[in-house]
C-alpha positions as CSV (number, residue, x, y, z in Angstrom):
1,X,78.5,236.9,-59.4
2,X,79.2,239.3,-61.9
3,X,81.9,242.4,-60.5
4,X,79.1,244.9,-61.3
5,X,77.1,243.2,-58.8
6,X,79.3,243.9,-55.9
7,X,78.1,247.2,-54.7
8,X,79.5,248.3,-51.2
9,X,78.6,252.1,-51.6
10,X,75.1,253.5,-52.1
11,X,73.6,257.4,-50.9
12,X,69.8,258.2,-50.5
13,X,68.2,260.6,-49.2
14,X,66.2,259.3,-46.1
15,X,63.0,260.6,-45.3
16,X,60.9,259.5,-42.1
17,X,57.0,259.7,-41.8
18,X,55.3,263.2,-39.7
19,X,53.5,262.5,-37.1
20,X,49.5,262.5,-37.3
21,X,47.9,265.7,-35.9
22,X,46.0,265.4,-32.6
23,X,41.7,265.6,-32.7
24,X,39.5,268.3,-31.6
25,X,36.5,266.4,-30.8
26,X,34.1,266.6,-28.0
27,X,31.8,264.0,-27.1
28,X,28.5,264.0,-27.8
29,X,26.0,261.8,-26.9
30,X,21.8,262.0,-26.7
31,X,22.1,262.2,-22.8
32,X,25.5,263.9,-22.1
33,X,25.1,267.5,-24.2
34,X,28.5,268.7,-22.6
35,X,30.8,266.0,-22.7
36,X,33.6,267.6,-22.7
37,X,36.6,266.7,-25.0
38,X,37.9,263.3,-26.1
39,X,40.1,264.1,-29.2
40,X,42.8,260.9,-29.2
41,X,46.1,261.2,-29.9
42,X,48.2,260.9,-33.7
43,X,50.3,258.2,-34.7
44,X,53.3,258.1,-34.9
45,X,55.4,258.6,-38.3
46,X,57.0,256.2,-40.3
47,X,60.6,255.3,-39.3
48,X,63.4,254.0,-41.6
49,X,65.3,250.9,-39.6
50,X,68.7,249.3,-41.3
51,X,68.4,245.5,-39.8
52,X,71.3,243.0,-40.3
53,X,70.7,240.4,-43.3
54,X,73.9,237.4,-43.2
55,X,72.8,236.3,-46.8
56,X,73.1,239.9,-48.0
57,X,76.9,240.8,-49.2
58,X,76.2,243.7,-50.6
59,X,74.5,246.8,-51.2
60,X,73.4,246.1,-54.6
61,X,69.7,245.8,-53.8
62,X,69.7,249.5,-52.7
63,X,71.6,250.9,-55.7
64,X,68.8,252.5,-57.4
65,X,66.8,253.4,-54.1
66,X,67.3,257.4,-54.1
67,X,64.5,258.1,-51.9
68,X,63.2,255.9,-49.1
69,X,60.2,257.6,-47.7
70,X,58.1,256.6,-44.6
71,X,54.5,256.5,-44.5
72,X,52.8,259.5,-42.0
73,X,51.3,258.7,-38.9
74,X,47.2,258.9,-38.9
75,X,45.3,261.6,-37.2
76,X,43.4,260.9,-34.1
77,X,40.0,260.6,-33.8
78,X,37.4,261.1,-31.5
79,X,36.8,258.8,-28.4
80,X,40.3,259.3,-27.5
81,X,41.0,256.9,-30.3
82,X,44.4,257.0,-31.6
83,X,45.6,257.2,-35.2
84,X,47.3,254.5,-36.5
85,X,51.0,254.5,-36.5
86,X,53.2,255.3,-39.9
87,X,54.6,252.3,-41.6
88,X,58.3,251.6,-40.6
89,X,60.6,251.4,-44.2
90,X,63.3,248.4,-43.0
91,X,66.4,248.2,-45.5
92,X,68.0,244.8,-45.0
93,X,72.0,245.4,-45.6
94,X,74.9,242.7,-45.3
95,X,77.0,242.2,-41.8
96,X,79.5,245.0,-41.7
97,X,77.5,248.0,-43.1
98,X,78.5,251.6,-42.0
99,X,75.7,254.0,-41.9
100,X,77.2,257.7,-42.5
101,X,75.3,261.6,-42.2
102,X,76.1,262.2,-45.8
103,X,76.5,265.8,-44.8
104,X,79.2,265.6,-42.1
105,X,80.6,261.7,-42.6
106,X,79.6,261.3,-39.0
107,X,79.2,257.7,-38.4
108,X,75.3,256.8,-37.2
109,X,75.8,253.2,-36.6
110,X,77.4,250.1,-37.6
111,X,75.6,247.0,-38.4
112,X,77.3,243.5,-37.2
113,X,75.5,240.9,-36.7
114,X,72.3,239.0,-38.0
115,X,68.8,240.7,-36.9
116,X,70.3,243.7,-35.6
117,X,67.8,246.1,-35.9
118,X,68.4,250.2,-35.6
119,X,66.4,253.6,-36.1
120,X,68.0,255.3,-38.9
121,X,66.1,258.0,-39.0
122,X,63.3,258.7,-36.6
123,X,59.6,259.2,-37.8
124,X,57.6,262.6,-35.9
125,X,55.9,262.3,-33.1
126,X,52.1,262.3,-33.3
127,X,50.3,265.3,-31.5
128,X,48.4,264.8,-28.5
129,X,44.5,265.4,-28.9
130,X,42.2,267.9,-27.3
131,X,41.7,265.7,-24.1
132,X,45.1,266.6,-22.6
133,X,44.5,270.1,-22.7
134,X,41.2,270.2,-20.6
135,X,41.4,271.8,-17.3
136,X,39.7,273.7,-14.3
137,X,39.6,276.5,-16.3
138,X,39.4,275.5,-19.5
139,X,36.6,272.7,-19.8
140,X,36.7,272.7,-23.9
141,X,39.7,273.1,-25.0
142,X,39.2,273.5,-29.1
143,X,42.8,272.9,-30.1
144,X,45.6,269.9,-30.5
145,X,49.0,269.1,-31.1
146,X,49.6,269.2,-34.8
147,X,52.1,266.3,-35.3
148,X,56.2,266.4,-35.3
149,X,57.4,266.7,-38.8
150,X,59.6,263.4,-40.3
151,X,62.6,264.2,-40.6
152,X,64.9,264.2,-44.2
153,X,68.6,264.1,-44.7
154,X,71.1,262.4,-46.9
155,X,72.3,258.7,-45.8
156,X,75.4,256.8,-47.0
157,X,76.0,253.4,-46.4
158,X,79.1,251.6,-46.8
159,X,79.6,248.0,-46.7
160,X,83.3,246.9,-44.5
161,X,83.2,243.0,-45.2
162,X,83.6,240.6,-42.0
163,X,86.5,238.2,-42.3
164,X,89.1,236.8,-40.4
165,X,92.4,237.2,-42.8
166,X,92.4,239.6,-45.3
167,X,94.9,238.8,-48.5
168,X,96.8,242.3,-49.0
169,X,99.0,242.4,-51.8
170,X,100.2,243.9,-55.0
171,X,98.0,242.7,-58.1
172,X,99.1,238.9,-59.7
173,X,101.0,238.2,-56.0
174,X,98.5,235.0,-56.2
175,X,95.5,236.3,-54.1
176,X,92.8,235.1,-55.8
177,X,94.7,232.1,-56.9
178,X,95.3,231.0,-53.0
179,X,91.6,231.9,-52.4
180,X,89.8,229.5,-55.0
181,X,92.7,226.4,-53.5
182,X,91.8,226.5,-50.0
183,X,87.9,227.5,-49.9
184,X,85.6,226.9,-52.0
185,X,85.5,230.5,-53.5
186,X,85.9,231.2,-57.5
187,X,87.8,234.4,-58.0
188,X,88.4,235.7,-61.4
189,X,92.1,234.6,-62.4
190,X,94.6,235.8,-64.8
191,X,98.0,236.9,-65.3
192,X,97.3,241.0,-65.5
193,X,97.3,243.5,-63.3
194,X,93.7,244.0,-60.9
195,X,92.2,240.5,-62.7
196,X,90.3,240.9,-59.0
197,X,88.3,244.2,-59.7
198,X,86.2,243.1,-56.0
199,X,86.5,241.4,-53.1
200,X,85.8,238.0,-52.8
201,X,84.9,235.9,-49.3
202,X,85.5,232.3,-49.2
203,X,85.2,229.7,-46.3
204,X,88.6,227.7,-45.6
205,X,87.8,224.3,-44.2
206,X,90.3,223.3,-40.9
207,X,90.6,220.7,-38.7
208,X,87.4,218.6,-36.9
209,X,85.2,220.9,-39.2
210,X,86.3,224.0,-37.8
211,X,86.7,226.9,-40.3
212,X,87.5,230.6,-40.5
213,X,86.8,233.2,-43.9
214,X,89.5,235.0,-45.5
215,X,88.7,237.7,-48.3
216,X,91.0,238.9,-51.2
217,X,91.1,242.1,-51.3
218,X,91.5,243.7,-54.7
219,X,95.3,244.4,-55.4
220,X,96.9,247.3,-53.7
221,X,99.7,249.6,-55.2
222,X,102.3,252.4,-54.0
223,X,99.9,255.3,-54.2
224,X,96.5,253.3,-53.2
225,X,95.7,255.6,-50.1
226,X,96.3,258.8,-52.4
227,X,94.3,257.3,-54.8
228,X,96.1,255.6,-57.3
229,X,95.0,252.6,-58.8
230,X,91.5,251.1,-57.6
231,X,92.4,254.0,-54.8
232,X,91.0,254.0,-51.2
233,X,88.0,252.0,-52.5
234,X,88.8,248.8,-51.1
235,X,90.9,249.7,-48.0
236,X,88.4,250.1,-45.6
237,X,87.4,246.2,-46.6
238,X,90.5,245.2,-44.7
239,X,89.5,247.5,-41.4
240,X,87.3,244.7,-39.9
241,X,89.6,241.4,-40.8
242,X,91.2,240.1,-37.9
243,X,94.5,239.1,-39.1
244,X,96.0,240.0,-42.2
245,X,98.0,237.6,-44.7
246,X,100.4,239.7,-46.5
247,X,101.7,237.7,-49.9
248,X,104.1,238.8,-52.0
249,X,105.8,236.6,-54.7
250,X,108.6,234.8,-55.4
251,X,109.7,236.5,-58.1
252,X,109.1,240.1,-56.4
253,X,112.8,241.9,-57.0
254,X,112.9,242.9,-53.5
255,X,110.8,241.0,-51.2
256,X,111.5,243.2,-48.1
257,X,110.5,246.3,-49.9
258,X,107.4,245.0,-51.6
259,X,106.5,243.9,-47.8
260,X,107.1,247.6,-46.6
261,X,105.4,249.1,-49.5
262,X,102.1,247.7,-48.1
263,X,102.8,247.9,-44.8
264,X,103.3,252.0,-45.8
265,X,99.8,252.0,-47.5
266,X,98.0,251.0,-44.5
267,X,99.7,253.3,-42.4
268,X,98.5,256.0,-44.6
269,X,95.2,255.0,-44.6
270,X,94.8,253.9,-41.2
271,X,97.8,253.5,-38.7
272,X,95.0,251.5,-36.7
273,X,96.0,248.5,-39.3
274,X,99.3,248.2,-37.9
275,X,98.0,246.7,-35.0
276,X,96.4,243.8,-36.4
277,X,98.3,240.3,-36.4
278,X,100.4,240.0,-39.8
279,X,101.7,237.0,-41.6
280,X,104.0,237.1,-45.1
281,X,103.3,234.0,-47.5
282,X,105.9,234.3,-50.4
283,X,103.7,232.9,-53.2
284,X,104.5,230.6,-56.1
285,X,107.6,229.2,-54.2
286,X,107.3,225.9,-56.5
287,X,109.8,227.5,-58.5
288,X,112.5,227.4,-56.1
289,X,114.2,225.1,-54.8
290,X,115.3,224.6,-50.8
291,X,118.6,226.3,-51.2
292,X,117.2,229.0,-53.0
293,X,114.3,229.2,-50.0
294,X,117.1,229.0,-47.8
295,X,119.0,231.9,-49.4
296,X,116.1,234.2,-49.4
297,X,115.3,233.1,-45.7
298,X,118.4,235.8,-45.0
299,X,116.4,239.0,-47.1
300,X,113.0,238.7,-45.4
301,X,111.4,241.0,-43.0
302,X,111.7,240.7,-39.2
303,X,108.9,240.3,-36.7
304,X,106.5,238.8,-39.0
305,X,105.5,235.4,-39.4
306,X,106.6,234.2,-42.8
307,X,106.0,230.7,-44.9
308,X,107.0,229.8,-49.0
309,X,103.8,228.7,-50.5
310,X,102.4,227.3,-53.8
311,X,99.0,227.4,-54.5
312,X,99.5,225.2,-57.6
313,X,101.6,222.4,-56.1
314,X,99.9,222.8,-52.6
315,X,103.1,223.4,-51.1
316,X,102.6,224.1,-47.6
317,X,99.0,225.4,-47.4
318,X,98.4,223.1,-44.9
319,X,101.3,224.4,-42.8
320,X,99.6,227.9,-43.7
321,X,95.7,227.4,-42.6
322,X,98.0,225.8,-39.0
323,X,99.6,229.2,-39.0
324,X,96.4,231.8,-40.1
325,X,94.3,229.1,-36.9
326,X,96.6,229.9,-34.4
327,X,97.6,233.9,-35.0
328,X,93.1,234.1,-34.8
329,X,93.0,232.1,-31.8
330,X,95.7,234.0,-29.7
């Protein structure tokens, strides 16, 4: 898929049906002069639901929707007949979308899982007809409810893809290239900085047809959470992976501070990340050789898993999908 398809941001402005106005009616019939009053009820307005899609990943089908609007609820009739309800507006969005009050970036709801269905914003209640206001005293009532406005406000949605590892890295540390050995993915290669300009998901085949989903993550560098670089944009991808597969590679002049580097970009970000399981695969290791490996064994970072891998020779992926199985599963 093209990289101007992948579209994990969209705003609208989100507009809910009014209710229909309650009936004034009395009823009237050859033998019954004074009938007294059986306006019915209004329907109910229009409300706009977000439901859960798993073949949706991404947003890209709401990109030119500025203005959802719901349908108004019907006014009652007489008979105490009701009006018909307002058509619901339901905006299918991928597993992992964030809906956010544009206004004050308060989250409204989070959608996780396929067919989950929620109320974004609420359609007015219809008013209640003339019936309910009869009484002792007042026998014919000639007034009703109007109905309850809809309600409109600004609506962002961003998309936090699900996987279980996410790749985090500085550009060319052999993402993508890891990515399209193990699954079945097709990232964008080259040898140039941010060749991955979004994310991409693939499935990784394990043992007796099990499997797990790892995304890369479009490069990070020193500065991301200020902004520098692709920025912020793709950060909050990583928020909702399980474990995360740090690589940096073998020809990195300091592997240790390449490793911090990220590790200091998420803690700007979020210092939630920190608290995810981490592993460190030094890529394109089919340049060294074992004492070489076993040299740089002494310069690598503490309390974290950490495995030589080549994506080209195949060195050790096996060893690496044993490893990303086992930190998911404990």
């Amino acid at each position: 898929m093209a990289d101007s398809n992948f579209i994990d941001y969209v705003k609208f402005c989100s507009r809910s049906g009014a209710g229909g106005s309650g009936s004034v009616h009395f009823r009237r019939e050859k033998h019954v002069p004074k009938g007294g009053p059986d306006g019915g009820d209004g329907g109910r307005g229009g409300n706009i639901i977000l439901r859960g899609n798993a073949q949706h990943w991404t947003l890209l089908h709401l990109k030119y929707k500025k203005h959802v609007i719901a349908e108004a609820g019907k006014g009652g009739e007489g008979g105490r007949r009701k009006g018909a309800d307002g058509k619901d507006i339901i905006l299918e969005v991928p597993l992992g979308t964030v809906a956010k009050d544009a206004e004050t970036m308060e989250v409204r709801c989070e959608i996780t899982e396929d067919g989950q269905e929620v109320v974004l914003t609420r359609g007015g209640r219809g008013g209640l007809g003339n019936d309910h206001f009869k009484s002792a005293t007042n026998q014919a009532p000639h007034y009703a409810q109007p109905g309850e406005e809809g309600i409109e406000e600004w609506i962002i949605l961003e998309l936090k893809l699900l996987a279980d590892v996410g790749l985090v890295g500085f550009p060319n540390a052999g993402k993508s290239t890891l990515l399209s050995s193990i699954s079945a993915a097709k990232p964008e290669i080259g040898d140039y900085p941010f060749t991955t300009l979004v994310p991409n998901l693939g499935v990784v085949g394990y043992r007796d047809d099990k499997s797990f989903v790892m995304a890369d993550i479009p490069g990070i560098i020193e500065g991301a959470a200020e902004g520098r670089g692709l920025g912020i944009r793709f950060l909050r991808h990583i928020e909702r992976n399980s474990i995360l597969l740090f690589m940096v590679p073998a020809d990195a002049d300091n592997i240790k501070k390449e490793y911090e580097i990220l590790l200091n970009e998420l803690k700007k970000y979020n210092p939630e990340l920190l608290d995810k399981n981490r592993l460190l695969a030094i890529s394109k290791a089919d340049m060294l050789d074992e004492e070489l490996m076993t040299e740089m064994k002494k310069e690598l970072p503490e309390n974290v898993p950490t495995l030589f891998i080549s994506s080209v020779s195949q060195y050790n992926l096996d060893k690496l999908k044993d490893m990303i199985w086992q930190e998911i599963n404990s």
